[in-house]
N, C-alpha and C positions, 0 to 999 in steps of 0.2 A: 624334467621337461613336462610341461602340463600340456594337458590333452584337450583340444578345443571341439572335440568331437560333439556337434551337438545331445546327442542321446545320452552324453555323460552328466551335461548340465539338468536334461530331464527326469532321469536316472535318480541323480543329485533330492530334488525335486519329492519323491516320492513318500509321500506319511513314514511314520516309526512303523506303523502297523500295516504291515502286507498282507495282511489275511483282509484288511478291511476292504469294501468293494469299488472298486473304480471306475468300471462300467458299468450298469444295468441298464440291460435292450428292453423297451419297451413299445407296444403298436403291433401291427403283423409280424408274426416270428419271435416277439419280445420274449420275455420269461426267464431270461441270464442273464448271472452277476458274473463278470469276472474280478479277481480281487487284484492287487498293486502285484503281486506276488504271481498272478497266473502272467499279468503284460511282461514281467521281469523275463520269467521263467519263457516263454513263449517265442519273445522276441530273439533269446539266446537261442533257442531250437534252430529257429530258422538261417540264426546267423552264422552257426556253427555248418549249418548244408551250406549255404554259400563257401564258407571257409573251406569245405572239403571239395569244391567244386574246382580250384585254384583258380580261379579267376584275376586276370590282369588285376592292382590297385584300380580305385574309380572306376569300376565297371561301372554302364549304366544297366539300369534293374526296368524295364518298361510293362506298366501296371495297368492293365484296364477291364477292372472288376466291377463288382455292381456292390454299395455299400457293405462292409461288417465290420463288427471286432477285429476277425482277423485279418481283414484289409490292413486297420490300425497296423495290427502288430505287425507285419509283413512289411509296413515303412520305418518302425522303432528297429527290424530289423536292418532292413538297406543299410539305415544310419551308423548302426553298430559295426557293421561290418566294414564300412568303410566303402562303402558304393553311393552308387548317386542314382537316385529315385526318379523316377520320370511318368506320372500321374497323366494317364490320357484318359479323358471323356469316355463315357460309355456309349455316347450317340453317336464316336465317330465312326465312317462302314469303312469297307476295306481300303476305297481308293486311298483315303486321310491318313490309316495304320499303316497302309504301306510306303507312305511319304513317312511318317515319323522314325519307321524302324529303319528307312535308308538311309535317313539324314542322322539319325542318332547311332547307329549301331548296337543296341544294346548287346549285353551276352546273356542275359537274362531275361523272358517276357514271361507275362502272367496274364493270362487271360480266363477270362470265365468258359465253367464246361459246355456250356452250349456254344460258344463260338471256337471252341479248339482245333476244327476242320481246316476251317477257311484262315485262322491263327498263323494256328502252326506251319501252314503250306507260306504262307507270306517268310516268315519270320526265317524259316530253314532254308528261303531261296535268297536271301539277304545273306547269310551267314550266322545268325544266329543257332549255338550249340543245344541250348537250354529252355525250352518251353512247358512251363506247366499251367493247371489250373484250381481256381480259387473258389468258390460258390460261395452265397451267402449262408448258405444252410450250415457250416463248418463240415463240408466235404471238398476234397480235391486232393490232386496230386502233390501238389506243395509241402501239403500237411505231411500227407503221408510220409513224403522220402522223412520230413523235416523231424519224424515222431522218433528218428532211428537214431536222432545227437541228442546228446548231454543237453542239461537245461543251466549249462554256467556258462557264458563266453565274456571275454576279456574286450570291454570294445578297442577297434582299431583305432591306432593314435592320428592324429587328422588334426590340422592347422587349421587358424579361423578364416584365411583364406582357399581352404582348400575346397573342391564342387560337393556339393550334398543335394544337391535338387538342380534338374532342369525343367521347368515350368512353357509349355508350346502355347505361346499366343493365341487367337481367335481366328486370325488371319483372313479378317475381312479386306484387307488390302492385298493381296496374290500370297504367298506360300507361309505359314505360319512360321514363327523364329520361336526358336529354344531359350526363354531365358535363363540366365546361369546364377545361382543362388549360391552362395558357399555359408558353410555351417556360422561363420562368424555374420554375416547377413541378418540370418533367421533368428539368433540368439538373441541380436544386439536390438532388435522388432520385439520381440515378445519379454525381454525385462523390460522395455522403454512401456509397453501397454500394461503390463502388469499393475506398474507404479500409477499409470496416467487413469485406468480407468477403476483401481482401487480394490484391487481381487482381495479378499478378506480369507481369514484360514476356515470359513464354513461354509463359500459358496459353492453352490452347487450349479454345472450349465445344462442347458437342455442341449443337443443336440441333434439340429433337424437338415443340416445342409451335404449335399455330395462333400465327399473327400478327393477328389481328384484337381481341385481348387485351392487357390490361395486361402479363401473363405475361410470353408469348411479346414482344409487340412492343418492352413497353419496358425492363424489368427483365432480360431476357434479352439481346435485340437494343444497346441502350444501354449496356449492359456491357461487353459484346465492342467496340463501335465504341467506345467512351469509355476503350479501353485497346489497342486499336490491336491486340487479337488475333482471330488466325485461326478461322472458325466450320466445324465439320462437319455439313452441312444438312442435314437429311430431310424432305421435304414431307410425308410421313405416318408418326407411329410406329412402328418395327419392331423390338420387343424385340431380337430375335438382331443385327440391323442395330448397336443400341447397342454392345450388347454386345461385337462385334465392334472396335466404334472406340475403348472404354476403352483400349487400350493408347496410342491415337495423340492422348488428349487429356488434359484437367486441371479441367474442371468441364462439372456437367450438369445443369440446371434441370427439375424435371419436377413435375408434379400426382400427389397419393397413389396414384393408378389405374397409371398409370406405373410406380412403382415393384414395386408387387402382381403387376403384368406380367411384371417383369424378375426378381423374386423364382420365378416359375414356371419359369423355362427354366433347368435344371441347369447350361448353360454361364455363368452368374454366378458365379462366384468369389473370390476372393482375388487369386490371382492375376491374372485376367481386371480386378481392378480395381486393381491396384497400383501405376498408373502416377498416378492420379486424386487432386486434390487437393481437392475440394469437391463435395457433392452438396446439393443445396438440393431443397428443398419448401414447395408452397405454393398455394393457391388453392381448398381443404380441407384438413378436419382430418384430419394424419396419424394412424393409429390408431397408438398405442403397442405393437401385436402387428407391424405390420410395421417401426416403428424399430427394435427389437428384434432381430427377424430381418435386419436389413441389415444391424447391427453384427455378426451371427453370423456371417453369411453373407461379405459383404465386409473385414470388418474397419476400415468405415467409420462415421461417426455422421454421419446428415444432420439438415443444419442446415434446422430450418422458421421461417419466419417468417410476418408479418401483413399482409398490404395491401387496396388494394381501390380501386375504379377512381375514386374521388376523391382519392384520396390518393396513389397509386401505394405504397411500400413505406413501413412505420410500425413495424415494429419487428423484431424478426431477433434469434435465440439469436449467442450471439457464436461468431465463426469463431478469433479470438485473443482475450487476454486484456481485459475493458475495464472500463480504469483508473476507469470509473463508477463499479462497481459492484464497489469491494474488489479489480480485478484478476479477477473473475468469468470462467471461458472455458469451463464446462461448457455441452454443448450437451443442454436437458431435453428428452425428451420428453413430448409431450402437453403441451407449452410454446411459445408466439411468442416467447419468449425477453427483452429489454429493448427500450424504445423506442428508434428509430436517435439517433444524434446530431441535436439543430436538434428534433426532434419532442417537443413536450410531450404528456402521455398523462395521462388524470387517471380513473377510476371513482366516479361519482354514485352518489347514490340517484333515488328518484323527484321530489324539492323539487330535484336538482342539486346538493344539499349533496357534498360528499366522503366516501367509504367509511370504515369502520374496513382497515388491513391484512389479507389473508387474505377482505374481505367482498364480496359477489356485487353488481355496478350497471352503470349504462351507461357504456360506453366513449366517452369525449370526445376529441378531438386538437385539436391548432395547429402549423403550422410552416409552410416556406417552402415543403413538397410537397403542400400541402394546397388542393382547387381554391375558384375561385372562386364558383362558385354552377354553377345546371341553369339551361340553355340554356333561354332565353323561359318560364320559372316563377320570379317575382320573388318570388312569397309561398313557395311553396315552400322555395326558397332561405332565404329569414330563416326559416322555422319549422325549418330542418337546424342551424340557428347559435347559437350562447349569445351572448347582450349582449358578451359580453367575446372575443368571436371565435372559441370553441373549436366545431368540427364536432361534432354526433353520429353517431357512425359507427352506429347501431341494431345494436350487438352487447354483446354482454352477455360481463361476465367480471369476472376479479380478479386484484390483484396482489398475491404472496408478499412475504413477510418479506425476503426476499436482491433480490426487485424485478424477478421473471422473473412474466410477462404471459400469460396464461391465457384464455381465451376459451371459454364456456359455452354462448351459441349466440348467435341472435339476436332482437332483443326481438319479432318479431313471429312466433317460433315459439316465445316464453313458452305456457307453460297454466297459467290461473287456473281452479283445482278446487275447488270449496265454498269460493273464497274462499283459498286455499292457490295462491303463487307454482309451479310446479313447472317446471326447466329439462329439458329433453328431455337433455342432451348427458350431464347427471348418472346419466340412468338409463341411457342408450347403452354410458358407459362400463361399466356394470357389465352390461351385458348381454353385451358383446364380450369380455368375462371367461371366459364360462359356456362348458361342453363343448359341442361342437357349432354354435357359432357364429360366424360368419364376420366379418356386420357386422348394424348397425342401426339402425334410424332410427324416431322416436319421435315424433308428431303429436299433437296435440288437436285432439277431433271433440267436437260439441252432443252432450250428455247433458240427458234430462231435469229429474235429481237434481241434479247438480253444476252444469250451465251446461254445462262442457267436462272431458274426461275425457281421460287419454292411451291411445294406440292403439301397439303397440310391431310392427313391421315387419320382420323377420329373416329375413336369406339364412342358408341354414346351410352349412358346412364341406362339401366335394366327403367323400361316402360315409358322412355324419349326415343322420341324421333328429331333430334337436331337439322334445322335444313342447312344444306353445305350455304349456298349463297348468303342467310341470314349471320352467319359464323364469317363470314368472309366479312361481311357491311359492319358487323360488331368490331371488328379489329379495325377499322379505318381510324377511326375516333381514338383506338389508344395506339397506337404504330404509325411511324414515317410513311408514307406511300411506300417505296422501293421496298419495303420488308413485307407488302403485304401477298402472301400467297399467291399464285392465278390458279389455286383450283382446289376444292375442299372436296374431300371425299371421307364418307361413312360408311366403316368396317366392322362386321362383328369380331374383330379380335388382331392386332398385331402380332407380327413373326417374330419370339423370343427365343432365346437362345435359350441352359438349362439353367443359368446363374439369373434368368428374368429380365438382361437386356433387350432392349427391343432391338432386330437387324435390321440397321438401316439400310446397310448393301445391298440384302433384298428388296427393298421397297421402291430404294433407287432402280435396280434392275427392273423390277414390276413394272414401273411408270415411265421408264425411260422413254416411250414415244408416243408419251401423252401430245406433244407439242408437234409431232412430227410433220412435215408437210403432206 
C-alpha cells in the first residue's frame, strides 16, 4: 500500500548527499547551515514527541511563531506524523486566536515565548492539553521535550485525500473559514509547478516571505524541497540582504511590495541580477509600472501568477514555451498568465452561463489542487461549489483571445452605481497611469442617489502633490461617466495586510459616511 503522505514525496526529494546544506540563514540572526540531514533528523525528533504524546490521528497542530528553520522543521514534522498543520499570522491578537483555537480545536499549539501567557490561558480554556513554545533564536520548549526522541521516525501512512493543512482565510467578510488541504492537493500543485516553471537540479531560492502562508510555506518552501535545492533563508525581509545574494542564487518568490522595495535601492542592477533565472510574483496585483521597471532595471521579466489558499497555485504566465497555447512563452503584464496544467478555469456570468471571450465574469476552477471544502461549515462549503464541481474562487476577470487570464478584482469589491456593474481594478488602472501617482485603491461607500458610489484612494509619487479634482477631470475622457469616482482622496500610505494586499474593508469602513446626509 503506498503511502501518499506528503513528507514521504519531499523526503523522496532530498540530494544523495545529506551532509550537503539545505538551509543557510542569512540577514539578522543569519550565520547557519543546516544540512538535508539535520531537516531529516530533526523533523523525526519532533515527530517522534508527538508520537509519544498519543494523540487522536489528524490532530490539528496550531502554529504561530515568528519566522525560522525550525519553524520549517516543526511543519516537516506535523506532516510526518500524520497531523494537520494550521499556520496562523503572527499579527493575529488574542481576540482572532481565540476564535481559531475554538473553531479548530487543535491538541497541539505552538506559540512564541513572549506570548506564552496570554497563549496558554486561551488554548487551556478551550481544551487544549499541549502548549509549548518556539523562538526564532533555536530556543523553546518544543525543542527541548523534542531533544529526548530518537532522530529516526517512520512517517505515518496517510492517503492523498486525507487533511494535512488547514489554511484560515483573511476574513474580510465576518468570521474567517478554515480551508482544508489534504496531502494529495499540495503534491499534485507543487510537481505541476515544478515542471511548468523549470526548477533545474542547481537552482538555488532566495527566501524572503512569512511561512504561515500559501506563499511562503507552500509554493515557495515545496519548491525548493520537491527539487532537492538549496534555500537562502531570511527570517525577515532585507532589501540590500537580497540583493546581496542574487549573485549566489537562481530564483526568488516575493509579493509586489517586495519588489517596489528592491526597485528603490540603487544596488539592483543588471549585473547585481545576472546570475538569476526566475523571479515570480504573486499574492497581489503587480502594477504594470513596476514590471516595467524591473525589465529596465534588471533585464528580467517576472513571472506573476494566480492562487489562493484554497487552491494553492491556479495559473502562472508561462516561464517556457506552452505547447497549450500555440507554444505561447511571453510573460504579460498585468496578466496571471494560462491556467496550470490539471487546472480547468472557466469565466461565468451571473446565471453561471459561460463568457463571450475578452468578457468580464466569475472565475470558477477544478482540478486535483483544489480543497475540499471549510473546516466545520458544510453549507458553506456547497454554496462555494457549482453542481458540477467547479469552486468559485469570488474573483472576477477575463480571458483574452490568445487565453492569458486577467483578474479585475473581487466580486465583493464590485460597485453597483445607479444600477451600473462598476470594477474598481478598471479605474485603478487608470488611475496608476496619471502624473503624480504612485498607486490606488478604489472602494464603494452608501450614496444617497446611487445606493453606492466609488471613492478613489491615492498615495502619490515621493515629491508630487497630485490634486484629487485634477485625477477625477483626467478620468472623464478615458471612463464611462457612471464608473467615475465622486471623490478622490490623497493618502500617505494604504492599510495592507502582511502578504502586501491592500484592505479594502477598511477603507470601505473609513469612508463609509463620506456621503452621509
Amino acid at each position: 500500500m503506498s503511502n501518499h503522505n506528503l513528507f514521504v514525496a519531499l523526503r523522496a526529494a532530498f540530494p544523495d548527499d545529506l551532509d550537503a546544506v539545505a538551509v543557510e540563514t542569512v540577514g539578522v540572526g543569519g550565520g547557519l547551515c543546516y544540512t538535508w540531514r539535520d531537516l531529516d533528523r530533526a523533523s523525526a525528533m519532533i515527530a517522534n514527541h508527538f508520537d509519544s504524546l498519543k494523540l487522536p490521528a489528524r490532530s490539528r497542530i496550531a502554529v504561530q511563531v515568528e519566522k525560522s528553520v525550525e519553524a520549517l522543521v516543526l511543519y516537516l514534522a506535523t506532516l510526518r506524523s500524520g497531523h494537520v498543520f494550521l499556520p496562523l499570522n503572527t499579527a493575529y491578537q488574542a481576540a482572532e486566536i481565540e476564535y481559531f483555537i475554538g473553531n479548530a480545536e487543535p491538541a497541539v499549539v505552538v506559540c512564541s515565548p513572549a506570548n506564552f501567557g496570554w497563549v496558554s490561558k486561551l488554548a487551556f480554556n478551550a481544551g487544549t492539553r499541549h502548549v509549548y513554545t518556539l523562538g526564532d533564536d533555536r530556543t523553546g520548549t518544543l525543542l527541548d521535550r523534542a531533544s529526548h526522541h530518537g532522530d529516526q521516525h517512520t512517517p505515518a501512512q496517510c492517503g492523498a485525500d486525507d487533511l494535512a493543512v488547514i489554511i484560515y482565510t483573511s476574513g474580510t467578510t465576518g468570521r474567517s473559514k478554515g480551508a482544508m488541504l489534504s496531502h494529495g492537493n499540495m503534491l499534485s500543485n507543487a510537481r505541476v509547478l515544478r515542471d511548468y516553471w523549470g526548477w533545474r537540479p542547481d537552482d538555488v531560492l532566495i527566501h524572503a516571505l512569512p511561512i504561515f502562508h500559501v506563499h511562503g510555506l507552500f509554493v515557495a518552501i515545496h519548491g525548493a524541497l520537491l527539487n532537492g535545492s538549496p534555500m537562502l533563508w531570511l527570517n525577515k525581509f532585507e532589501p540590500r540582504a537580497v540583493i546581496d545574494l542574487l549573485p549566489r542564487a537562481t530564483v526568488f518568490m516575493g509579493v509586489p511590495t517586495l519588489y517596489t522595495r528592491l526597485l528603490a535601492d540603487p544596488a539592483l542592477t543588471r549585473e547585481a541580477a545576472s546570475h538569476m533565472r526566475l523571479f515570480i510574483s504573486g499574492s497581489a496585483p503587480l502594477l504594470i509600472e513596476t514590471f516595467t521597471q524591473w525589465q529596465e532595471r534588471t533585464g528580467h521579466t517576472i513571472l506573476e501568477r494566480y492562487g489562493m489558499s484554497e487552491t494553492i497555485m491556479l495559473t502562472s504566465n508561462p516561464y517556457q514555451a506552452d505547447p497549450r497555447h500555440g507554444g505561447q512563452f511571453e510573460r504579460r503584464g498585468a496578466t496571471v498568465g494560462f491556467p496550470l496544467p490539471g487546472v480547468e478555469l472557466r469565466v461565468v456570468d451571473d446565471a453561471g452561463r459561460p463568457v463571450e471571450v475578452g468578457e468580464v465574469g466569475g472565475i470558477q476552477v477544478r482540478g486535483p489542487n483544489v480543497f475540499s471544502g471549510y473546516w466545520r461549515m458544510p453549507e458553506k462549503t456547497a454554496e462555494e461549489f457549482t453542481t458540477d464541481g467547479f469552486f468559485k474562487t469570488g474573483d472576477v476577470g477575463k480571458i483574452d483571445e490568445r487565453g492569458y487570464v486577467t483578474i479585475v478584482g473581487r466580486s465583493k469589491d464590485l460597485i453597483i452605481s445607479g444600477g451600473y456593474n462598476v470594477y474598481p481594478a478598471e479605474i485603478e488602472a487608470e488611475l496608476n497611469q496619471m502624473h503624480g501617482v504612485a498607486e490606488s485603491a478604489v472602494v464603494g461607500v452608501p450614496h444617497p442617489d446611487f445606493g453606492e458610489v466609488g471613492v478613489a484612494v491615492v498615495i502619490a509619487r515621493p515629491g508630487f502633490e497630485p490634486d484629487p479634482v485634477s485625477l477625477i477631470n483626467g478620468l472623464k475622457g478615458r471612463l464611462a461617466n457612471y464608473k467615475i469616482p465622486k471623490r478622490c482622496l490623497v493618502v500617505p500610505e494604504l492599510p495592507r495586510n502582511t502578504m502586501g494586499k491592500v484592505q479594502k474593508n477598511l477603507l470601505r469602513e473609513q469612508h463609509k459616511h463620506l456621503f452621509s446626509a
